[in-house]
KEKE-647199 format. One record per residue (C-alpha): chain; residue number from 1; x, y, z. Coordinates in nm, 2 decimals. Example, Ala and Ser with C-alpha at 12.3 -4.5 7.8 and 13.67 -1.06 7.14 Angstrom:
% residues 2
NODE chaine num      x      y      z
NODE      A   1   1.23  -0.45   0.78
NODE      A   2   1.37  -0.11   0.71
END
This chain:
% residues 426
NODE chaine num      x      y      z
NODE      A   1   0.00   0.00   0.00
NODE      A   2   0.14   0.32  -0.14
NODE      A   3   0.15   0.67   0.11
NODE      A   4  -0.12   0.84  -0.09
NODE      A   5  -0.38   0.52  -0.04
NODE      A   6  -0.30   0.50   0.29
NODE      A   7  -0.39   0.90   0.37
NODE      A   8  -0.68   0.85   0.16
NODE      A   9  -0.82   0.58   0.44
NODE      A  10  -0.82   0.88   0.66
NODE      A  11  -1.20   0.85   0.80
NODE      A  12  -1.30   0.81   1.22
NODE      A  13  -1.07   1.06   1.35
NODE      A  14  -1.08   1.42   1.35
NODE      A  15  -0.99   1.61   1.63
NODE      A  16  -0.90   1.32   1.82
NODE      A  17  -0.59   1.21   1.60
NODE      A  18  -0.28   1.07   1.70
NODE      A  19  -0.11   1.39   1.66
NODE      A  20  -0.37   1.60   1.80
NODE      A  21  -0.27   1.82   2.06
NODE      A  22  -0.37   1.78   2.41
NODE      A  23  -0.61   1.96   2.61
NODE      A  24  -0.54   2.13   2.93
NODE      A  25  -0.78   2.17   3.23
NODE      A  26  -0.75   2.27   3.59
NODE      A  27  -0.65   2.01   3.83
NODE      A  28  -0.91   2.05   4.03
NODE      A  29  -1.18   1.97   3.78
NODE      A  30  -0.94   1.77   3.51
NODE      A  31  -1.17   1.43   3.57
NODE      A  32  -1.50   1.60   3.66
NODE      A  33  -1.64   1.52   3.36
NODE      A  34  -1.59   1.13   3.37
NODE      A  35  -1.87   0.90   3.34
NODE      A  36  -1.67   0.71   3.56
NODE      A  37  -1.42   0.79   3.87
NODE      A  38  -1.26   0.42   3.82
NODE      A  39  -0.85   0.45   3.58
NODE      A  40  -0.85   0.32   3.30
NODE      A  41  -0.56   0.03   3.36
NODE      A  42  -0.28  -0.01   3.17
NODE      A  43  -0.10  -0.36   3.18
NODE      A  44   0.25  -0.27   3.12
NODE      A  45   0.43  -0.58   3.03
NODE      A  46   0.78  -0.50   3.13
NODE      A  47   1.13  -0.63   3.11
NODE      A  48   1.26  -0.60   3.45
NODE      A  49   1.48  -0.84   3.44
NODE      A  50   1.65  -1.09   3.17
NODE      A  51   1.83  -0.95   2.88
NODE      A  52   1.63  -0.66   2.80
NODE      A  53   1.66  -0.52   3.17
NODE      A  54   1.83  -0.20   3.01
NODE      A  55   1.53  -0.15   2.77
NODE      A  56   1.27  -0.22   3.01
NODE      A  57   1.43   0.03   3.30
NODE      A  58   1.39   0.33   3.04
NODE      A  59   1.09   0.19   2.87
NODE      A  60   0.93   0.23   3.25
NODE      A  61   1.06   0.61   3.28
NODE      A  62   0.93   0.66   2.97
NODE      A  63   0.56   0.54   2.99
NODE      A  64   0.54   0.65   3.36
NODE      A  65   0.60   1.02   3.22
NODE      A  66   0.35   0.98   2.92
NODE      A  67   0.09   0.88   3.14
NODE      A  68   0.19   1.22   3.42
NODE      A  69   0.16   1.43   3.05
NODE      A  70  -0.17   1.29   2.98
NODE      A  71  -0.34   1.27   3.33
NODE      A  72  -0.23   1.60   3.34
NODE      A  73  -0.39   1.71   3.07
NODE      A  74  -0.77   1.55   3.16
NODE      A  75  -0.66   1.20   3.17
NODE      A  76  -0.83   0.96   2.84
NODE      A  77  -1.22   1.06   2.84
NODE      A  78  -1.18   1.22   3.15
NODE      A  79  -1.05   0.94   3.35
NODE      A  80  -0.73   0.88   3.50
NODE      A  81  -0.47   0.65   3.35
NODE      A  82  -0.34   0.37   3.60
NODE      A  83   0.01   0.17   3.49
NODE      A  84   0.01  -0.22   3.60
NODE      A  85   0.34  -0.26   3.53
NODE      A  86   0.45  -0.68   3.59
NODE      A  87   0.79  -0.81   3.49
NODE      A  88   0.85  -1.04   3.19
NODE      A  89   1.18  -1.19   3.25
NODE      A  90   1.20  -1.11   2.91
NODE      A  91   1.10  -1.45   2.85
NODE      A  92   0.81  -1.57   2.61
NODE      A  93   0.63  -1.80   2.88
NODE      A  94   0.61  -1.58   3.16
NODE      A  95   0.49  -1.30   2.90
NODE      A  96   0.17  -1.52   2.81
NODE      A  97   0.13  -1.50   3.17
NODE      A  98   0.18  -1.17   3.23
NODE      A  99  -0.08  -1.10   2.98
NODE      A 100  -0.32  -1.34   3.13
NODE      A 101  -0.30  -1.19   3.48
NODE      A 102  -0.39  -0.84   3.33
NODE      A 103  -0.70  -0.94   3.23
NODE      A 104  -0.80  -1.22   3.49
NODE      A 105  -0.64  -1.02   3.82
NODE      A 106  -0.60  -0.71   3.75
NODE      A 107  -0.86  -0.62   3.51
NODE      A 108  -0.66  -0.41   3.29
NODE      A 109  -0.83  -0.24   2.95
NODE      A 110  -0.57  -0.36   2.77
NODE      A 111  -0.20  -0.47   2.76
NODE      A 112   0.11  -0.27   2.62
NODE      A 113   0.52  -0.20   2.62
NODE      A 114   0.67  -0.53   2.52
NODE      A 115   0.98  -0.51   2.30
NODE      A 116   1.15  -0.83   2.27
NODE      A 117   1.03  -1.01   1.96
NODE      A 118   1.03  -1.40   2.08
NODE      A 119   0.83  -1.25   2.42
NODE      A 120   0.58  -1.07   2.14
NODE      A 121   0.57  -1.41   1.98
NODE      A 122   0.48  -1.61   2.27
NODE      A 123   0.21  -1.33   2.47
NODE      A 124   0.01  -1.24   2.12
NODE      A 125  -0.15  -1.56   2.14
NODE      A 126  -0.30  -1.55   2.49
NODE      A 127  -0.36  -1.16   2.39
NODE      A 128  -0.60  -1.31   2.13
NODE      A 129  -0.75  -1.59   2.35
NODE      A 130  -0.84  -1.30   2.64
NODE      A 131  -1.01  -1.08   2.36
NODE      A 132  -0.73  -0.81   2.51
NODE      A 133  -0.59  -0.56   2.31
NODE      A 134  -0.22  -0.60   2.30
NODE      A 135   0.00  -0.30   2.19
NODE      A 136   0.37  -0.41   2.13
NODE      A 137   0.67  -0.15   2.14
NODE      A 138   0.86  -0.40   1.95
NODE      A 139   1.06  -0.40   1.62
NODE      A 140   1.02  -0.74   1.46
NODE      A 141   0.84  -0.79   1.18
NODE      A 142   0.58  -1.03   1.36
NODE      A 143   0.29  -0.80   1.35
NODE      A 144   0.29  -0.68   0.99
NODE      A 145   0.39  -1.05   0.86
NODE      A 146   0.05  -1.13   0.95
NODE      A 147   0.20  -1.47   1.20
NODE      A 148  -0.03  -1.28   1.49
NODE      A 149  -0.38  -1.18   1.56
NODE      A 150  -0.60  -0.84   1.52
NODE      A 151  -0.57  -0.78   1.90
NODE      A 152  -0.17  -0.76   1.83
NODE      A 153  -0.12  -0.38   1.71
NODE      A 154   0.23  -0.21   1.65
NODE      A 155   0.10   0.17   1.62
NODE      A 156   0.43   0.35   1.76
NODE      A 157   0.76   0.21   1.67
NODE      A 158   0.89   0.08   1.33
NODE      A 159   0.98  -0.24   1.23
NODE      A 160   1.30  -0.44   1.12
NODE      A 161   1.20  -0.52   0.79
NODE      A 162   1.13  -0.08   0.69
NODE      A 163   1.43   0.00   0.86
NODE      A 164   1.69  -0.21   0.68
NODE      A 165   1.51  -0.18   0.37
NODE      A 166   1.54   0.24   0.41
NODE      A 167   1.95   0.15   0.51
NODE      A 168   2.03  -0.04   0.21
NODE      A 169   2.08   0.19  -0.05
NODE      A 170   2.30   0.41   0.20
NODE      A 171   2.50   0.14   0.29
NODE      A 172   2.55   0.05  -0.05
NODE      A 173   2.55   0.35  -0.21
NODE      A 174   2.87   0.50   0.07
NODE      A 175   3.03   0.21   0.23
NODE      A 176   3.03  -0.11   0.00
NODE      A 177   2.86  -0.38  -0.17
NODE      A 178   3.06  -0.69  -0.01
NODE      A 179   2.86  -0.72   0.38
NODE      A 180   2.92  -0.93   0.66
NODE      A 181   2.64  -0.95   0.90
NODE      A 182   2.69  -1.02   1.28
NODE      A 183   2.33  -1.04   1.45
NODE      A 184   2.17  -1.23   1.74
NODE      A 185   2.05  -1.62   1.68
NODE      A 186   1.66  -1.49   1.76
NODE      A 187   1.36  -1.39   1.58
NODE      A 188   1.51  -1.01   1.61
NODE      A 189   1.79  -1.13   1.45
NODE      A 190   1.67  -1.35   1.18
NODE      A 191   1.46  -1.03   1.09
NODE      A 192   1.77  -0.83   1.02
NODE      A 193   1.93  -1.14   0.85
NODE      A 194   1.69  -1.19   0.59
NODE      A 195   1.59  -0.84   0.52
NODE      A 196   1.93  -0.68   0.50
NODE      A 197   2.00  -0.94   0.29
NODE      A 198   1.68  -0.89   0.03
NODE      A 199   1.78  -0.51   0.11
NODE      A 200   2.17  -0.51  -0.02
NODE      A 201   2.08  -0.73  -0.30
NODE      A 202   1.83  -0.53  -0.42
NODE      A 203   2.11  -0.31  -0.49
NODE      A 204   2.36  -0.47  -0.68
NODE      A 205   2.58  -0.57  -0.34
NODE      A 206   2.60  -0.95  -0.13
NODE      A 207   2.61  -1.08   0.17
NODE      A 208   2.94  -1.27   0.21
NODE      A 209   2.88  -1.42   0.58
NODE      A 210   2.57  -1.44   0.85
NODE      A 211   2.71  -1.50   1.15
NODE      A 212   2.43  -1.58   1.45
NODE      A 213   2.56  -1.55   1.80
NODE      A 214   2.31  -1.68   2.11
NODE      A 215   2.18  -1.35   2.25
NODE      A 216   2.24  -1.46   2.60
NODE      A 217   2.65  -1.43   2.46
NODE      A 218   2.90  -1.25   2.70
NODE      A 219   3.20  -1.37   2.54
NODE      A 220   3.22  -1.28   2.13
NODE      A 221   3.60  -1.30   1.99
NODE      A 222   3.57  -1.67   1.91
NODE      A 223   3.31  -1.55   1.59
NODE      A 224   3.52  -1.27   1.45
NODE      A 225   3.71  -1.50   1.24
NODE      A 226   3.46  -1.61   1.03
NODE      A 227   3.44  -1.27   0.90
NODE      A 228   3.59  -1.29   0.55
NODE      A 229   3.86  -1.14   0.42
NODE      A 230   3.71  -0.93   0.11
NODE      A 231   3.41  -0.80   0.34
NODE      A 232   3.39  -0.46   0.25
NODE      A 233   3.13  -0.33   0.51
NODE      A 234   3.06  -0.53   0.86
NODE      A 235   2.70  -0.48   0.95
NODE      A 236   2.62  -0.58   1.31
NODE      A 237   2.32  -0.58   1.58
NODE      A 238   2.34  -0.71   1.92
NODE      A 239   2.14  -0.71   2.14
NODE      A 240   2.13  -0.79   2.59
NODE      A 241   2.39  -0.71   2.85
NODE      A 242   2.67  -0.82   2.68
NODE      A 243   2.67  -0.54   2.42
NODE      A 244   2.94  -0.33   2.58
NODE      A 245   3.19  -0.62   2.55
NODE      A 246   3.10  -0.73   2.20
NODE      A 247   3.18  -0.37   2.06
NODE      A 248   3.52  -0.36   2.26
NODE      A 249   3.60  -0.68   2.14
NODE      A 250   3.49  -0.64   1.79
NODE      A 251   3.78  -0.30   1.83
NODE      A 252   4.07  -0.56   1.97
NODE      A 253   4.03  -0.76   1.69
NODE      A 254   4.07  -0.52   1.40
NODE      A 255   4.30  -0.29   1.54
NODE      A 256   4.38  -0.01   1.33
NODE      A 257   4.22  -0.17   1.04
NODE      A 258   3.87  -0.25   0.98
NODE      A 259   3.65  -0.28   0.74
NODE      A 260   3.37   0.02   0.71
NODE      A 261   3.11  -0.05   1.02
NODE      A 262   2.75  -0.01   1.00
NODE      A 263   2.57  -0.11   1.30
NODE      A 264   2.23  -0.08   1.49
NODE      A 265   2.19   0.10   1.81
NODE      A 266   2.06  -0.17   1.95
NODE      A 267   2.43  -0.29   1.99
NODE      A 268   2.52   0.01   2.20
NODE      A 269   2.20   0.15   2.37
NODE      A 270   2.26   0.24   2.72
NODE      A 271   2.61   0.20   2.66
NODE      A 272   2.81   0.53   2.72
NODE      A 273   3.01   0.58   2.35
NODE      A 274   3.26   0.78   2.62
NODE      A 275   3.34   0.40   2.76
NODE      A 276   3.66   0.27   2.71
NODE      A 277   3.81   0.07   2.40
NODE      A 278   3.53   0.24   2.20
NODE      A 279   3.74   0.52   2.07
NODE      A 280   3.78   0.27   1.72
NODE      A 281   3.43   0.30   1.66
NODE      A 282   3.48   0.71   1.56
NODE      A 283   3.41   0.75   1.21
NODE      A 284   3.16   0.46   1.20
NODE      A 285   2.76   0.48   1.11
NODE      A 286   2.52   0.36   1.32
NODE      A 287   2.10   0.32   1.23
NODE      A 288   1.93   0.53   1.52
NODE      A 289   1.55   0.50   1.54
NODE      A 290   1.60   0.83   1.76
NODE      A 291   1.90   1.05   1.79
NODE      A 292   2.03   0.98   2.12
NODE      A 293   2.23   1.36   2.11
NODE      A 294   2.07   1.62   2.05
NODE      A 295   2.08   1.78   1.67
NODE      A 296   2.15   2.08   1.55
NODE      A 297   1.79   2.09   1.39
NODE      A 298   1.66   1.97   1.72
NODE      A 299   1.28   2.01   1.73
NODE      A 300   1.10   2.17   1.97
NODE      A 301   0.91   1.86   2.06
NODE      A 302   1.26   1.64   2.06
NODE      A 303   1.32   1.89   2.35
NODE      A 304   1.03   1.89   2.56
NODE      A 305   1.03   1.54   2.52
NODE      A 306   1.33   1.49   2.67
NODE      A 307   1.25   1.73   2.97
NODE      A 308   0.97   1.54   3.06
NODE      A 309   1.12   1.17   3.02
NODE      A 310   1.49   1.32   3.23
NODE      A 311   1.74   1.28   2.90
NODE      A 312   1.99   1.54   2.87
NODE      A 313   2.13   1.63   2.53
NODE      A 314   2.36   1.35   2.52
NODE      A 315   2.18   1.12   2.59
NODE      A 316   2.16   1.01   2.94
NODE      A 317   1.95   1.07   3.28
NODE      A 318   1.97   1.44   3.37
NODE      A 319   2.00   1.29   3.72
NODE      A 320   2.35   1.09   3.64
NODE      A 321   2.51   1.11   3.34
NODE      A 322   2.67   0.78   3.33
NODE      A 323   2.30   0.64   3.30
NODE      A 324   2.27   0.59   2.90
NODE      A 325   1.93   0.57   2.85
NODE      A 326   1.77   0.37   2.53
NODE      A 327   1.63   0.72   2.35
NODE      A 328   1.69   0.51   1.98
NODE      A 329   1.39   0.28   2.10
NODE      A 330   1.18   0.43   2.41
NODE      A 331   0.99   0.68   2.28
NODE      A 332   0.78   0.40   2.08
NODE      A 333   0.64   0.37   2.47
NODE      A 334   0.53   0.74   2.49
NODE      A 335   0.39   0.75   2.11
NODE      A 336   0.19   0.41   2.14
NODE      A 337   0.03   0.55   2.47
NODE      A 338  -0.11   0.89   2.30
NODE      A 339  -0.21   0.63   2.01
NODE      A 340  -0.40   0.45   2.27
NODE      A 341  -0.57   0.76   2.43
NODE      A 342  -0.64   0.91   2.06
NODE      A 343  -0.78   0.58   1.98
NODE      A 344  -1.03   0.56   2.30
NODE      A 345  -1.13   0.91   2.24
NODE      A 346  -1.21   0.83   1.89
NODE      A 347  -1.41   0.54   1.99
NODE      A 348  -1.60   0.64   2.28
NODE      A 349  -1.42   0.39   2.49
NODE      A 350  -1.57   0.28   2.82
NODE      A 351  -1.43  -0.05   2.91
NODE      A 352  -1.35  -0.40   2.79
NODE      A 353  -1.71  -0.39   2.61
NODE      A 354  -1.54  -0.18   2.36
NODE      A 355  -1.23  -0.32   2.26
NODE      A 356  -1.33  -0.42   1.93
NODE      A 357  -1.43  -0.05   1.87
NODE      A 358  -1.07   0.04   2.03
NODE      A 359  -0.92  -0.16   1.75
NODE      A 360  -1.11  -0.03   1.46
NODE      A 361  -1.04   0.35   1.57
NODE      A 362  -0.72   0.25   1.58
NODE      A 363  -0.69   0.03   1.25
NODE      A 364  -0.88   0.41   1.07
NODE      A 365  -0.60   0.58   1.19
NODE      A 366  -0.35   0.72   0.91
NODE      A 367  -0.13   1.02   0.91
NODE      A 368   0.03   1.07   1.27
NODE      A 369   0.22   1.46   1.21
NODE      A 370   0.52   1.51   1.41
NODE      A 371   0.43   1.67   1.73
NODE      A 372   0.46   1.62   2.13
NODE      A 373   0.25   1.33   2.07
NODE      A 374   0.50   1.18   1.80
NODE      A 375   0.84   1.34   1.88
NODE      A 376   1.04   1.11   1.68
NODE      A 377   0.91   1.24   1.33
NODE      A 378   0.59   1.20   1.11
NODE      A 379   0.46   0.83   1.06
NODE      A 380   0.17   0.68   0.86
NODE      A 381   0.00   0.38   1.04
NODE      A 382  -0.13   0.11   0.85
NODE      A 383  -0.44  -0.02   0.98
NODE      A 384  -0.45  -0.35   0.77
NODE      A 385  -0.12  -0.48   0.87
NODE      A 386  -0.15  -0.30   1.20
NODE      A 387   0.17  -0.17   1.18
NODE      A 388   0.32   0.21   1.15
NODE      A 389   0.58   0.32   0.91
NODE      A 390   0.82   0.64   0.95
NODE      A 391   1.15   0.84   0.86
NODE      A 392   1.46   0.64   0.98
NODE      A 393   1.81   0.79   1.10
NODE      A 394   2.17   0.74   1.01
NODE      A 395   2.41   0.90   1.24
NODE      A 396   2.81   0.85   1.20
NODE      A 397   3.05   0.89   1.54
NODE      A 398   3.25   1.20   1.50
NODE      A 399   3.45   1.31   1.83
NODE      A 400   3.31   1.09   2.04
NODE      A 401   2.92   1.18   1.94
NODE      A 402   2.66   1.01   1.71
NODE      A 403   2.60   1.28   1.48
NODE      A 404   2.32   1.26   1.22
NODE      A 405   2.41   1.26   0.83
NODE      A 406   2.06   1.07   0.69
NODE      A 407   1.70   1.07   0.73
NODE      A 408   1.52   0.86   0.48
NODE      A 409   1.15   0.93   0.39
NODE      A 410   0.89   0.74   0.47
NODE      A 411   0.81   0.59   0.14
NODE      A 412   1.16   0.45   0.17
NODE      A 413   1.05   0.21   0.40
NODE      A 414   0.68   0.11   0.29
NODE      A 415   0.65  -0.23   0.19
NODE      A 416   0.36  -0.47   0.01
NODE      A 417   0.11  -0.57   0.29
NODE      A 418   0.11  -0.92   0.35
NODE      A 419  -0.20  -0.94   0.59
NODE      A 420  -0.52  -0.79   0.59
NODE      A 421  -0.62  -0.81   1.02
NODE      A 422  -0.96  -0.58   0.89
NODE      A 423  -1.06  -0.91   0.75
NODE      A 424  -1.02  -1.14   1.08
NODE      A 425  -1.33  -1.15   1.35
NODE      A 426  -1.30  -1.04   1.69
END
């Protein structure tokens, strides 16, 4: 589906669009209005601990000040929004748990925030099952692939298979055709595997080498040497808490001469680039979902965004500096949240009665401007595949800062649908 078709399905929202901006009222009377004085609940399905522990600890700052922005601003439909926030373990099990004890204990209106994609995999179902609506901060291309259900929606944050196919022709076009690709032995992974791979070709270059490492990997020197000889461009993602030593050893093992490197955040997010036996990563490009340092052409919203989730311009808590925070990726939390309140407001939402008019407000959703609402740029959802599509960064280290030298448009990253979720029942 093209841009233009997709504006053209523009239709249940009006005022209330995702990039609409918020109305004020006096604290004193902000929830007067409510039909009912009972929250609307949130089940935020968090990774607290496991290997996205980094992601989940910023994903929580982040959705904890979205919802202070929005209750205080008149709350959704003049109710108050309540976080149930329950640890993952970043594991796919316990997710379909986690999921299951938001609707059956805590009688949350629907369920939100995961980002690993094997713990997406394994909760959708039971998100299905429990007729709960399930809004993933994820990246993989699960939703849009159609492997899911129409409760599973992907409205804030853009997936693996857009972003890589946006990076190709970069990549190709200013750092070579021969690639070596270095990613994590997981659905995440195999994402970037196979798209990168459709995305190089595409342009005339190859994939010389996929190397899979287990993502639970502290220990990475041992898979260097299969990187071959005549790769022009290593292209690597990592993801968990052995990031940090992964990118230091990937530096000892090149010394002084590498090949170009093109990398994803991912491998570095809460990882200070000021750490050291990063200094040979200067002059390297990295994919960014969301500037981590503040631009030159910073936007106003970039900034107030920041202000109200504690990042400073380089990145980290404003509190402690040596706290990198995960900016490429977390404010997918704070955009899906106004998506969800836009959504409800659109559809009259009461409670779990309406959850199949939830959906369907948000599936008529299109255009979503760049605002406070949407600080990382303009996107255009699709409601069919249930996924949303927007403008992509390339940054390159230079003295020690990610600075940003690409932003792709967003028809660089639209792809064929390959699910219609309109169709399915509820």
């Amino acid at each position: 589906m093209t841009q233009k078709a997709m504006t053209r399905r523009r239709a249940l929202l009006t005022g209330a669009a995702a990039g609409g901006a918020l109305a004020t009222a006096p604290l004193a009377t902000r929830f007067a209005s409510a039909q009912s004085g009972a929250p609307i609940k949130i089940g935020f399905q968090q990774h607290q601990t496991g290997i996205g522990a980094a992601y989940g600890r910023w994903y929580g700052r982040t959705t904890q000040a979205a919802v202070k922005l929005i209750n205080d601003n008149g709350g959704i439909n003049g109710r108050p929004v309540e976080i149930v926030a329950e640890d993952d373990g970043t594991d796919p099990k316990r997710g379909a748990e986690v999921v299951e004890k938001f609707a059956n204990q805590h009688g949350c209106d629907v369920a939100f925030g995961t980002l690993f994609s094997h713990v997406v995999i394994g909760s959708s179902p039971a998100a299905g099952e429990l007729k709960m609506p399930y809004f993933v901060v994820s990246e993989g291309h699960h939703v849009a692939s159609g492997m899911l259900n129409r409760y599973t929606l992907q409205p804030g944050i853009t997936d693996v298979k857009s972003q890589v196919q946006a990076m190709g022709p970069y990549v190709a076009e200013n750092l070579g055709k021969k690639i070596t690709m270095i990613f994590p032995d997981f659905a995440f992974g195999h994402d970037h595997r196979d798209f990168f791979t459709a995305a190089i070709e595409a342009q005339g270059g190859e994939v010389l080498a996929h190397i899979a490492v287990p993502p639970t990997e502290t220990s990475f020197t041992k898979y260097f040497p299969q990187i071959p000889r005549d790769t022009e461009v290593l292209y690597h993602v990592m993801v968990g808490p052995g990031v940090l030593t992964f990118v230091k050893e990937l530096g000892e093992f090149f010394g002084p001469s590498r090949p170009e490197v093109f990398g994803f955040i991912d491998s570095l997010e809460a990882v200070d680039l000021a750490s050291p036996g990063l200094e040979f990563l200067e002059g390297t490009y990295f994919w960014e979902g969301n500037p981590r340092y503040a631009q030159a052409d910073q936007t106003e919203h970039d900034k107030a965004y920041r202000a109200a989730v504690g990042v400073d311009d380089n990145g980290a808590s404003t509190s402690d500096p040596a706290d990198v925070s995960t900016y490429s990726h977390m404010f997918g939390c704070w955009e899906t949240l106004h998506v969800i309140k836009a959504g409800m407001e659109a559809s009259g939402y009461a409670g779990p009665d309406d959850r199949a008019k939830l959906i369907e407000a948000v599936e008529a959703m299109t255009d979503m401007p760049e605002s406070l609402e949407h600080p990382q740029g303009p996107k255009v959802f699709n409601g069919k595949t249930h996924q949303v599509f927007g403008v992509q960064y390339i940054s390159q280290v230079q003295d020690g800062k990610l600075v940003k030298v690409h932003t792709t448009s967003i028809e660089d990253t639209l792809y064929p649908d390959e699910v219609d979720y309109t169709t399915q029942s509820f």
